[in-house]
C-alpha positions as protocol buffer text, in pm:
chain_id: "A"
residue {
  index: 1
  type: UNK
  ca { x: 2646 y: 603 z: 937 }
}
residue {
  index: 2
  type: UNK
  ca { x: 2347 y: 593 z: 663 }
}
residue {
  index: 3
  type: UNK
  ca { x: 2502 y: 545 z: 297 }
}
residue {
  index: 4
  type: UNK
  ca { x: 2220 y: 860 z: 241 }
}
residue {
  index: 5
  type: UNK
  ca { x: 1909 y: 652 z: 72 }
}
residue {
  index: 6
  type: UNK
  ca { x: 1558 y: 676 z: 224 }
}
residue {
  index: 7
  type: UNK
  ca { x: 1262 y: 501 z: 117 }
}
residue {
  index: 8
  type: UNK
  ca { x: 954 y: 723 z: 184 }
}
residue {
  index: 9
  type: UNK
  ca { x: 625 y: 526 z: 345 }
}
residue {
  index: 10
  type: UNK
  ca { x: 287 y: 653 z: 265 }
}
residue {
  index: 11
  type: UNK
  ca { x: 11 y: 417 z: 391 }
}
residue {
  index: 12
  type: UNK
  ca { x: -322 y: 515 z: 217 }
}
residue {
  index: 13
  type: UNK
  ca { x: -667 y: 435 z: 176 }
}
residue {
  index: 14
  type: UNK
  ca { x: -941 y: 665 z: 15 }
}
residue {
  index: 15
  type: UNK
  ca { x: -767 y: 952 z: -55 }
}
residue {
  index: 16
  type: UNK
  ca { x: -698 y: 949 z: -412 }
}
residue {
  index: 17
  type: UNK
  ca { x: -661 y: 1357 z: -450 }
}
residue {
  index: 18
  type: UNK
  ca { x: -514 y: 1399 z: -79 }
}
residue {
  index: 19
  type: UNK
  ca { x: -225 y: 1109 z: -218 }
}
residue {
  index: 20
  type: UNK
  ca { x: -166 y: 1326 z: -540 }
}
residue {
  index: 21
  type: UNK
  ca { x: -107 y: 1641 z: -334 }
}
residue {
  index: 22
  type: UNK
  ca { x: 121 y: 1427 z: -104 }
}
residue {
  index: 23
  type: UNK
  ca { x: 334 y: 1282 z: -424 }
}
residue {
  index: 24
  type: UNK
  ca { x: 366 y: 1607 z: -635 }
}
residue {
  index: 25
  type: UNK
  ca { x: 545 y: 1756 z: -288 }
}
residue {
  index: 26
  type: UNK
  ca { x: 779 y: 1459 z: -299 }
}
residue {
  index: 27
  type: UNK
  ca { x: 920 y: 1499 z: -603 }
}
residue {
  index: 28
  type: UNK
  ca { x: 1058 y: 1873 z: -569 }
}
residue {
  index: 29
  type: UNK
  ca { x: 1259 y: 1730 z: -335 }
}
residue {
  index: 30
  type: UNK
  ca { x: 1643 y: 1857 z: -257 }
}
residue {
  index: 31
  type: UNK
  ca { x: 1708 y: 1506 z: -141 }
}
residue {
  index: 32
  type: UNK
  ca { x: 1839 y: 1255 z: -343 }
}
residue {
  index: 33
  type: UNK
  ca { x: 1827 y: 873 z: -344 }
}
residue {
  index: 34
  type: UNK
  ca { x: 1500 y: 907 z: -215 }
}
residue {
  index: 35
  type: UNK
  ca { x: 1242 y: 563 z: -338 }
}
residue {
  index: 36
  type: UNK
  ca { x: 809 y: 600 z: -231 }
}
residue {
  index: 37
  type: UNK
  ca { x: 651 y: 314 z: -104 }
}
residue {
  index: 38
  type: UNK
  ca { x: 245 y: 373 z: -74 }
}
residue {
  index: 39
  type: UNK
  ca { x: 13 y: 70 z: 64 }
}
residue {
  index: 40
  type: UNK
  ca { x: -280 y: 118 z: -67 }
}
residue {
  index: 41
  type: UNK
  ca { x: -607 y: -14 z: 129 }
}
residue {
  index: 42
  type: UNK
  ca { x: -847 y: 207 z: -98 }
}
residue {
  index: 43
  type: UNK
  ca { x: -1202 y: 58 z: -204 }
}
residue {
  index: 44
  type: UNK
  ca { x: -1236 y: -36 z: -564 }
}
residue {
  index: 45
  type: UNK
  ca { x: -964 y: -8 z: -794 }
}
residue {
  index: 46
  type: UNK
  ca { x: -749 y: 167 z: -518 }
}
residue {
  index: 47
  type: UNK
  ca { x: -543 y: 496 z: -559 }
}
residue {
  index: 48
  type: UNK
  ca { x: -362 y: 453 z: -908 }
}
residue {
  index: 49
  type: UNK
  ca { x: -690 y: 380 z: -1121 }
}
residue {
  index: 50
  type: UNK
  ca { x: -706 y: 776 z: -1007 }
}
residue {
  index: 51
  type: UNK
  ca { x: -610 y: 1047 z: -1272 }
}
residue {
  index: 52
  type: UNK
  ca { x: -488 y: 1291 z: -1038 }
}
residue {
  index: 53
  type: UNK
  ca { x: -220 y: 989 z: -893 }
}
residue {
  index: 54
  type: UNK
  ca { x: -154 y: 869 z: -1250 }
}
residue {
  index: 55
  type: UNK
  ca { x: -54 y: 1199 z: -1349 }
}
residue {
  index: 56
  type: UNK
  ca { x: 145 y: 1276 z: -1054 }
}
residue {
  index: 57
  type: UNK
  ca { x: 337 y: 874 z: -1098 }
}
residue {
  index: 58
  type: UNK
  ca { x: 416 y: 997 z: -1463 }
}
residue {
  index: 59
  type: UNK
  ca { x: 566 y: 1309 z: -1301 }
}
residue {
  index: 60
  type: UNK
  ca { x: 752 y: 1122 z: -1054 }
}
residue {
  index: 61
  type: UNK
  ca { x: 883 y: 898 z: -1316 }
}
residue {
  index: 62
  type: UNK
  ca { x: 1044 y: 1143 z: -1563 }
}
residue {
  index: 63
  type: UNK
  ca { x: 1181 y: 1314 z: -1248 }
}
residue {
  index: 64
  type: UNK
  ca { x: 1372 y: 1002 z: -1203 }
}
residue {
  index: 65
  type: UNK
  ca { x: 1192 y: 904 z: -816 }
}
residue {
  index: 66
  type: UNK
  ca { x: 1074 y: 557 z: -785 }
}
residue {
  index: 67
  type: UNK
  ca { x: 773 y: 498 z: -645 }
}
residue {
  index: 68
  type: UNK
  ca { x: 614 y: 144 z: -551 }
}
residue {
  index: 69
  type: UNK
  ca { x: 234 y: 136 z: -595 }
}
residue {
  index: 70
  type: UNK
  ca { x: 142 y: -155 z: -354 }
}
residue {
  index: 71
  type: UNK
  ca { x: -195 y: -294 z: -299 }
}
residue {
  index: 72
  type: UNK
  ca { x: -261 y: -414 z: 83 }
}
residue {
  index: 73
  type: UNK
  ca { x: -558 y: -593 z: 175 }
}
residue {
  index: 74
  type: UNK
  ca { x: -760 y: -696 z: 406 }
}
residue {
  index: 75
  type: UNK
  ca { x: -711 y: -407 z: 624 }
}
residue {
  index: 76
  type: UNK
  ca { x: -616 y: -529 z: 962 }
}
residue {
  index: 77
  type: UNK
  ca { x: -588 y: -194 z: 1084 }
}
residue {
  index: 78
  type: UNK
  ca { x: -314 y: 110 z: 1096 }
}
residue {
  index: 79
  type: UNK
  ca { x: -46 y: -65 z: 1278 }
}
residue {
  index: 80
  type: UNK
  ca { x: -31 y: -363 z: 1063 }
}
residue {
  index: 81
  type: UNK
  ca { x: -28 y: -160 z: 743 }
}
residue {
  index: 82
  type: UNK
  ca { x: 267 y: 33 z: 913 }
}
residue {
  index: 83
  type: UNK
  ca { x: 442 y: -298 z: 942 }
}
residue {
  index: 84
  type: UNK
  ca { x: 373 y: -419 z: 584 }
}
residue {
  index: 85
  type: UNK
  ca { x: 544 y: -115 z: 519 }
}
residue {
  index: 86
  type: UNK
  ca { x: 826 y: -154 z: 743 }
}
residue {
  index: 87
  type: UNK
  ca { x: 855 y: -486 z: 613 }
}
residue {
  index: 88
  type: UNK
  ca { x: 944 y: -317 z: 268 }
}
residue {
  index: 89
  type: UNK
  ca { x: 1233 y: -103 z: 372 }
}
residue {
  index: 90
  type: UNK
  ca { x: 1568 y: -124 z: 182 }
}
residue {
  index: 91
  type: UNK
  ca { x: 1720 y: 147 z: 276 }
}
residue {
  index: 92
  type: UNK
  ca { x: 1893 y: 269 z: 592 }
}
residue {
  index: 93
  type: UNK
  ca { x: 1659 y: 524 z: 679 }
}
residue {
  index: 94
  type: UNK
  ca { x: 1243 y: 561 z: 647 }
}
residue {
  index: 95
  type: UNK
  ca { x: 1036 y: 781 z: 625 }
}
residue {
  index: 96
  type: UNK
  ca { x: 670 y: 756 z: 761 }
}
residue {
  index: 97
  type: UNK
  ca { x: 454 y: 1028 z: 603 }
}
residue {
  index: 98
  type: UNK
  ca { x: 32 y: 1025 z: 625 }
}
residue {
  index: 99
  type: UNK
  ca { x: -101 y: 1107 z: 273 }
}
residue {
  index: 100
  type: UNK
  ca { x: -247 y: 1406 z: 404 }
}
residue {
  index: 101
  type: UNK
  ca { x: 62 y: 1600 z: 436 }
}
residue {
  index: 102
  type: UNK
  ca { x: 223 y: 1884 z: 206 }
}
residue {
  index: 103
  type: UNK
  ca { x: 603 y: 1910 z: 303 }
}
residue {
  index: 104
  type: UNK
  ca { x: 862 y: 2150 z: 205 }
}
residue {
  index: 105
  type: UNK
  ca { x: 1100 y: 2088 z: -109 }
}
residue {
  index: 106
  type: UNK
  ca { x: 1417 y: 2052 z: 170 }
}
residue {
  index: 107
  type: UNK
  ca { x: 1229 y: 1896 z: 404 }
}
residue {
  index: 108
  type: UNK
  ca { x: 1369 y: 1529 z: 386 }
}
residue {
  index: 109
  type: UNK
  ca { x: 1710 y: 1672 z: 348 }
}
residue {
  index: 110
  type: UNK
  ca { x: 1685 y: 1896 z: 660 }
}
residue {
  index: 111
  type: UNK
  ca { x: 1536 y: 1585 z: 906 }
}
residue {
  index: 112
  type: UNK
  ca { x: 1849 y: 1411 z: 707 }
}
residue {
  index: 113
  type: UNK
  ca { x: 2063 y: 1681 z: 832 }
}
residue {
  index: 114
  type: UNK
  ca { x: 1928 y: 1615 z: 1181 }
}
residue {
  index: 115
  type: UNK
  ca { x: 1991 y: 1224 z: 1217 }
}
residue {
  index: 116
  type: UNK
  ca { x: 2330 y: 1289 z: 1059 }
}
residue {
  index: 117
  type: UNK
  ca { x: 2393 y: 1488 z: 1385 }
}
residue {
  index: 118
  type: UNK
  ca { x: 2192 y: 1381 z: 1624 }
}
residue {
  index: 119
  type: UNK
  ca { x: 2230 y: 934 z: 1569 }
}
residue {
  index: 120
  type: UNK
  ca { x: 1917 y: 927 z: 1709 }
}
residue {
  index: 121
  type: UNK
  ca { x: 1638 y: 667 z: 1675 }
}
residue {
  index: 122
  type: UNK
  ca { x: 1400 y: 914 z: 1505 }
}
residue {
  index: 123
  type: UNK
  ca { x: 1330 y: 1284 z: 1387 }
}
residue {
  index: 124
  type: UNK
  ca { x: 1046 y: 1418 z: 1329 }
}
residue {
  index: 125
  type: UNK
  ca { x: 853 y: 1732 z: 1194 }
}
residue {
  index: 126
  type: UNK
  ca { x: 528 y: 1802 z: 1367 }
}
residue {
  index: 127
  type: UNK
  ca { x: 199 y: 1889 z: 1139 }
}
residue {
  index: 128
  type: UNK
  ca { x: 106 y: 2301 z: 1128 }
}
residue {
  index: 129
  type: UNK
  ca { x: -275 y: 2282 z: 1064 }
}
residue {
  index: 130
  type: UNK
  ca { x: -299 y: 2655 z: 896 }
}
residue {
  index: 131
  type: UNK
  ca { x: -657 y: 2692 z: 926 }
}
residue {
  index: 132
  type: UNK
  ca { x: -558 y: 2783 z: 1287 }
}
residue {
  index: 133
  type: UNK
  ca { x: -293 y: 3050 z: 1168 }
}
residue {
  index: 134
  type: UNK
  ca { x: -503 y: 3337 z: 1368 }
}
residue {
  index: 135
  type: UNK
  ca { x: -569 y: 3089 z: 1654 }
}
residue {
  index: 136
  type: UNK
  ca { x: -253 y: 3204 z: 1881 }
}
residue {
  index: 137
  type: UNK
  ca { x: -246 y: 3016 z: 2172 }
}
residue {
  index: 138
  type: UNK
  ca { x: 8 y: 3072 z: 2379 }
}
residue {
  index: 139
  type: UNK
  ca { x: -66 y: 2891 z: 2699 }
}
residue {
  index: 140
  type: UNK
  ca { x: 31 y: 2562 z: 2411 }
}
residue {
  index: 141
  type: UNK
  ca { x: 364 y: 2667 z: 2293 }
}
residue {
  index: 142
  type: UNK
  ca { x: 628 y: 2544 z: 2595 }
}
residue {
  index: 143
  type: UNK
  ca { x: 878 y: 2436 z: 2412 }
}
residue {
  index: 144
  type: UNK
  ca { x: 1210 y: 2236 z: 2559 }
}
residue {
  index: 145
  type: UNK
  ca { x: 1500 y: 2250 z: 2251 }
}
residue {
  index: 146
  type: UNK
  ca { x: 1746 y: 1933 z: 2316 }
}
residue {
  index: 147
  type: UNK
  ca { x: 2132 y: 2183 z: 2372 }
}
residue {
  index: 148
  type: UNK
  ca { x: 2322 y: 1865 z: 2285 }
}
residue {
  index: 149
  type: UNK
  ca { x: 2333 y: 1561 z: 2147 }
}
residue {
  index: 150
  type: UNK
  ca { x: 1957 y: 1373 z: 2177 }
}
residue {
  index: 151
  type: UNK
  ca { x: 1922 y: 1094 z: 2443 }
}
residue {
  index: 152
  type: UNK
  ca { x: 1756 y: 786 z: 2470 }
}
residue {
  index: 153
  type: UNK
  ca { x: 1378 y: 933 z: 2694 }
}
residue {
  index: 154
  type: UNK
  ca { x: 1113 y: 752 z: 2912 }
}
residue {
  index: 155
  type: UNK
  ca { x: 804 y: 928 z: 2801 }
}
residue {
  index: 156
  type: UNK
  ca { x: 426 y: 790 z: 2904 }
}
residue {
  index: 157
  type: UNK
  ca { x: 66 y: 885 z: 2866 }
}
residue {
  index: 158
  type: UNK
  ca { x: -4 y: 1122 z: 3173 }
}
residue {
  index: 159
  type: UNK
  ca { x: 366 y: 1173 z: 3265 }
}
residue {
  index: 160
  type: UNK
  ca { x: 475 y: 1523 z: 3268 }
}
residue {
  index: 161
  type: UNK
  ca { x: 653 y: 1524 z: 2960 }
}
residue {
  index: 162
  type: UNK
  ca { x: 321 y: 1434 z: 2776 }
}
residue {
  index: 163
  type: UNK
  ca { x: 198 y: 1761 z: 2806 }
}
residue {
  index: 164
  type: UNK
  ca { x: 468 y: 1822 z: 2514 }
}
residue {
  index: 165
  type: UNK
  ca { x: 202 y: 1691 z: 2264 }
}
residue {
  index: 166
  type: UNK
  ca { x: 3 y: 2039 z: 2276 }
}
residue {
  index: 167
  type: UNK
  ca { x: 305 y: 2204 z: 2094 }
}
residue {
  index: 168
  type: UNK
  ca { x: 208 y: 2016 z: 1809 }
}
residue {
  index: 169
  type: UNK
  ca { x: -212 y: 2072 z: 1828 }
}
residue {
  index: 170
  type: UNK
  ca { x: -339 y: 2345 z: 1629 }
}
residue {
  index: 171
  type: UNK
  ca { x: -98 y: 2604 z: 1458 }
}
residue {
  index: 172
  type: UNK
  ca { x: 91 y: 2656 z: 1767 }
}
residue {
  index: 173
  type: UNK
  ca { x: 456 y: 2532 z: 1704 }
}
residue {
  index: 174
  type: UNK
  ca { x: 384 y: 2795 z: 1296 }
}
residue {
  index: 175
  type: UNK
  ca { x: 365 y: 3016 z: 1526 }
}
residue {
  index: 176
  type: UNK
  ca { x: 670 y: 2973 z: 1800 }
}
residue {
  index: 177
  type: UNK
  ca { x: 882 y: 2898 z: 1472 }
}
residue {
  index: 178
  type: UNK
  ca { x: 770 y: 3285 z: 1388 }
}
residue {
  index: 179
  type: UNK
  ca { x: 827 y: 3443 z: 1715 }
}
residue {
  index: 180
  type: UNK
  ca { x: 1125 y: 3316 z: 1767 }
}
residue {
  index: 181
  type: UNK
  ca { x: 1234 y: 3396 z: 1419 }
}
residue {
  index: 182
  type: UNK
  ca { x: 1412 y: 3024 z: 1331 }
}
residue {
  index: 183
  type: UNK
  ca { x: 1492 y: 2963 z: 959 }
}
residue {
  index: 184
  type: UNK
  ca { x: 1558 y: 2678 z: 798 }
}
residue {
  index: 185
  type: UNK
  ca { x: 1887 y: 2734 z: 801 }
}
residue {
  index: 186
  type: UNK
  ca { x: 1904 y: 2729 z: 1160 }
}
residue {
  index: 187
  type: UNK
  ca { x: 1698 y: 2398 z: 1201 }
}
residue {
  index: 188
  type: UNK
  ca { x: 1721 y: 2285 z: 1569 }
}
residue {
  index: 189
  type: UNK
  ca { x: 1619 y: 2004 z: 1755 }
}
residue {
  index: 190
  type: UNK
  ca { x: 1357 y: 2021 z: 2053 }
}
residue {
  index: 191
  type: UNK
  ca { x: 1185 y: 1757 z: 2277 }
}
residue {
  index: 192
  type: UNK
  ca { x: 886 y: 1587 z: 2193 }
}
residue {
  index: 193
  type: UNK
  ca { x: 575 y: 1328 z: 2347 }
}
residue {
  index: 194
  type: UNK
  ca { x: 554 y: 1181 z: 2021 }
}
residue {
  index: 195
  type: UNK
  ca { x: 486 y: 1342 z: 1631 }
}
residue {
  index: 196
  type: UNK
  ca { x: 230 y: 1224 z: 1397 }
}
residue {
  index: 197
  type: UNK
  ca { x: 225 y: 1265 z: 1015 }
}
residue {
  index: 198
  type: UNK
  ca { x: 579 y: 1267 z: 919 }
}
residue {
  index: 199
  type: UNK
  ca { x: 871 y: 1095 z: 1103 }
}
residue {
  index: 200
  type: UNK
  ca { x: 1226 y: 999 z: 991 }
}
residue {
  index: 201
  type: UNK
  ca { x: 1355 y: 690 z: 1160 }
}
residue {
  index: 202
  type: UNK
  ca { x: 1699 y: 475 z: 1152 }
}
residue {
  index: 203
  type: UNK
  ca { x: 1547 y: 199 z: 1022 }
}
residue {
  index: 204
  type: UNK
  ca { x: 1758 y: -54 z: 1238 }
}
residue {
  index: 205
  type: UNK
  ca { x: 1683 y: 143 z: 1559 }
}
residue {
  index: 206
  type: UNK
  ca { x: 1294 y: 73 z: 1441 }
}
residue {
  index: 207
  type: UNK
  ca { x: 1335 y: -257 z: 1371 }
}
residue {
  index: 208
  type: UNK
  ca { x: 1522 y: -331 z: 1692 }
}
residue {
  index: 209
  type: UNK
  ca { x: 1184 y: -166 z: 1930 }
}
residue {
  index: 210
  type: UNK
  ca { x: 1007 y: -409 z: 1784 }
}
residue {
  index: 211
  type: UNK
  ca { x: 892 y: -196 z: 1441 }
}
residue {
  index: 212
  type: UNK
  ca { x: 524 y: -233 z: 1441 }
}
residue {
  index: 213
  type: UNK
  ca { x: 480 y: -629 z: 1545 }
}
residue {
  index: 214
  type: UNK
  ca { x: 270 y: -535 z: 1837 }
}
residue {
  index: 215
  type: UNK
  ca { x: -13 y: -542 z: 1564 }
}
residue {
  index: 216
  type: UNK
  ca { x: -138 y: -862 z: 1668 }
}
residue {
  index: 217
  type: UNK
  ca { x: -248 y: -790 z: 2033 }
}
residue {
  index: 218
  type: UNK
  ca { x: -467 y: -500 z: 1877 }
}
residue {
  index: 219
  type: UNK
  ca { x: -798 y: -515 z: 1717 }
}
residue {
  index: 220
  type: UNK
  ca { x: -819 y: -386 z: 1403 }
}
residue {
  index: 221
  type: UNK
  ca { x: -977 y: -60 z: 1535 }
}
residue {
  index: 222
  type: UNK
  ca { x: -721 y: 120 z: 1713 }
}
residue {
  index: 223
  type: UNK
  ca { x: -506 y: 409 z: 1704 }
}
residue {
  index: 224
  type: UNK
  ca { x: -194 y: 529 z: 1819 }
}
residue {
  index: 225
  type: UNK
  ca { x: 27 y: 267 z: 1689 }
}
residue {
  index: 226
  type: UNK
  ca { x: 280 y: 547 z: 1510 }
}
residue {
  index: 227
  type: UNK
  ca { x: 262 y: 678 z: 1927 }
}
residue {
  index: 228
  type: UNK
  ca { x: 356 y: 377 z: 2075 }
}
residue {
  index: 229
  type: UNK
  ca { x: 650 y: 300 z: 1781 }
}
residue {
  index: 230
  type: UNK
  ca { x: 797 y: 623 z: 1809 }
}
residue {
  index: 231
  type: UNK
  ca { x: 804 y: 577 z: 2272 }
}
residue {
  index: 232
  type: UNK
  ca { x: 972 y: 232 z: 2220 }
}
residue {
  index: 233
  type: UNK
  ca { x: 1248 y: 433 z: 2006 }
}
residue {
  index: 234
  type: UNK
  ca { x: 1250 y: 717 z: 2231 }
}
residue {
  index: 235
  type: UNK
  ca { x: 1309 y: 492 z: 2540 }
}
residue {
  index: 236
  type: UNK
  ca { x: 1643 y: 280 z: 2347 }
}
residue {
  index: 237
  type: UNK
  ca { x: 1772 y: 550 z: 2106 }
}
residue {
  index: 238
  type: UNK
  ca { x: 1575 y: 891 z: 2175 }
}
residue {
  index: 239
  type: UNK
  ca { x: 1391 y: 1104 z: 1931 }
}
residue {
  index: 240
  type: UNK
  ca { x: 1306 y: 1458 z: 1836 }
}
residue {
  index: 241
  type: UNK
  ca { x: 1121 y: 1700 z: 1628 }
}
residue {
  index: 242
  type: UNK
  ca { x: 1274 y: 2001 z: 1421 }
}
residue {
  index: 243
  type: UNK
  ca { x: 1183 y: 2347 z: 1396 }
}
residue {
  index: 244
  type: UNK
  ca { x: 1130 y: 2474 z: 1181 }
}
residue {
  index: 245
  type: UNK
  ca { x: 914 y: 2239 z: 1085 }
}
residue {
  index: 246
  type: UNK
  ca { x: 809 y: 2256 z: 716 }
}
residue {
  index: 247
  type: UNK
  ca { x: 512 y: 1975 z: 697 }
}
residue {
  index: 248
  type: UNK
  ca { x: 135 y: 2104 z: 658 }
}
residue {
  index: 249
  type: UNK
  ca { x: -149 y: 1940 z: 734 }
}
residue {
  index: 250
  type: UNK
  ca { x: -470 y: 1916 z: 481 }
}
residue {
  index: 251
  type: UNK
  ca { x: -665 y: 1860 z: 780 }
}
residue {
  index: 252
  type: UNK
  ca { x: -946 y: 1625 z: 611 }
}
residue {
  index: 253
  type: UNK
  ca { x: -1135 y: 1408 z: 802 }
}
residue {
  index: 254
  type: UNK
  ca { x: -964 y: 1134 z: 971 }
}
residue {
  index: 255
  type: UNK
  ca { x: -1010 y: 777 z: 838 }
}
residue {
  index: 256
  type: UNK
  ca { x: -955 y: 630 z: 1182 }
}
residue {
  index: 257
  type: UNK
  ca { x: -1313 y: 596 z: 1323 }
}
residue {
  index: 258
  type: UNK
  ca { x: -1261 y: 438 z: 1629 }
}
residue {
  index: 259
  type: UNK
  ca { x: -1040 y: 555 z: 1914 }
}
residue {
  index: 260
  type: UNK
  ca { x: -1152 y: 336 z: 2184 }
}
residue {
  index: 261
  type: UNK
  ca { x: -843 y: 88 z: 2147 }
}
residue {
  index: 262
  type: UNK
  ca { x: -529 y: 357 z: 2207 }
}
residue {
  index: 263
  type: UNK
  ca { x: -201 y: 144 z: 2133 }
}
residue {
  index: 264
  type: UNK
  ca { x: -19 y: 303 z: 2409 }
}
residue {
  index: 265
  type: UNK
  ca { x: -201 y: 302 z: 2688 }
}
residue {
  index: 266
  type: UNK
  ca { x: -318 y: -64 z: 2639 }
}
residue {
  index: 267
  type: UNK
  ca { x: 40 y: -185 z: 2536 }
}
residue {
  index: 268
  type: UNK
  ca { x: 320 y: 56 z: 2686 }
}
């Protein structure tokens, strides 16, 4: 059972103002014993030479949060900056959060809530991209909620249970949560392909997949590595997401140009 601390992990690069929203959300937390780690891959002097972050650290500071600023270069692309931070983890349970995400002041404590119940190799809350809030599409929103306890899952790109990704495209899981009328208090656990943008794992469970090691048969332009992490999980310890889900999306352009190299269907 986790002894309750979670280190947050933010990998960033050129999103100075995007980071500062990101932080400022983190430190309204209800969670306690929570520590940030950012890697920073940012041109120049990086993230913290930006007022908006410096003002947001001093914030985090005098709220009593602990945040490590670390610089991370070369880039050798997303999956090796996820293991750098991996590689950084105290605590018994991480967080992986983009630095283009807004989340909810009870957020880490409800996905908390979750593993607490669930033992579980990950839980996750998929990203509501709001400018999509009148964009109902219904023919996205199958959702499958797990009725007891999460199990270990073989999921794979073009299986059948990889049409669960649409749940998450769009606005379409904001608006399931409001049809179906699910506070927070009622958080439940449903079935996913994988979730990007903010993921709790057991950090053991992680580490024993194989983390993000696989970084070295990829070329440094590549995506998907936070897809083919969270399957490995899935397959030994099972996963979920929660809904409600309480993480927003700031939907900027993505800093992954190149999609050519997808992690898991070259590696899975």
């Amino acid at each position: 059972m986790s002894d309750g601390r979670i280190d947050v992990l933010i990998p960033t690069c050129n999103r100075a103002a995007a980071l500062a929203v990101t932080l400022t959300a983190l430190a309204s937390q209800t969670a306690r014993n929570v520590r940030i780690v950012v890697s920073d891959q940012s041109d120049g002097d990086g993230a913290a030479a930006s007022a908006e972050v410096r003002a947001v650290l001093r914030y985090l500071a005098a709220r009593g949060v602990p945040v490590d600023m670390l610089r991370h270069l070369p880039r050798r692309g997303m999956a090796e900056q996820r293991a750098f931070l991996l590689a950084q983890v105290a605590a018994p349970w991480c967080l992986f959060l983009d630095d283009d995400v807004i989340i909810e002041s009870d957020l880490i404590e409800r996905l908390a809530h979750t593993m607490r119940q669930q033992r579980c190799g990950f839980v996750g809350s998929a990203l509501h991209g709001l400018s999509h809030r009148h964009d109902c599409r219904p023919h996205q929103q199958a959702i499958e909620f797990w009725e007891g306890q999460v199990e270990p899952e073989l999921v794979a790109p073009g299986g059948r249970a990889w049409e669960r990704h649409h749940l998450h495209s769009a606005a379409n899981l904001f608006h399931v949560q409001g049809r179906l009328g699910i506070g927070r208090d009622a958080t439940r656990p449903y079935r996913v392909a994988w979730i990007g943008g903010c993921v709790l794992f057991d950090t053991a469970k992680l580490r024993a997949a194989g983390g993000f090691d696989f970084w070295k048969e990829l070329p440094p332009e590549h995506c998907g590595e936070d897809v083919l992490a969270q399957l490995r999980v899935m397959a030994r310890s099972g996963g979920c997401g929660i809904i409600p889900s309480g993480a927003y999306h700031m939907e900027l352009p993505t800093t992954v140009v190149s999609r050519r190299v997808d992690a898991p269907r070259v590696l899975l």
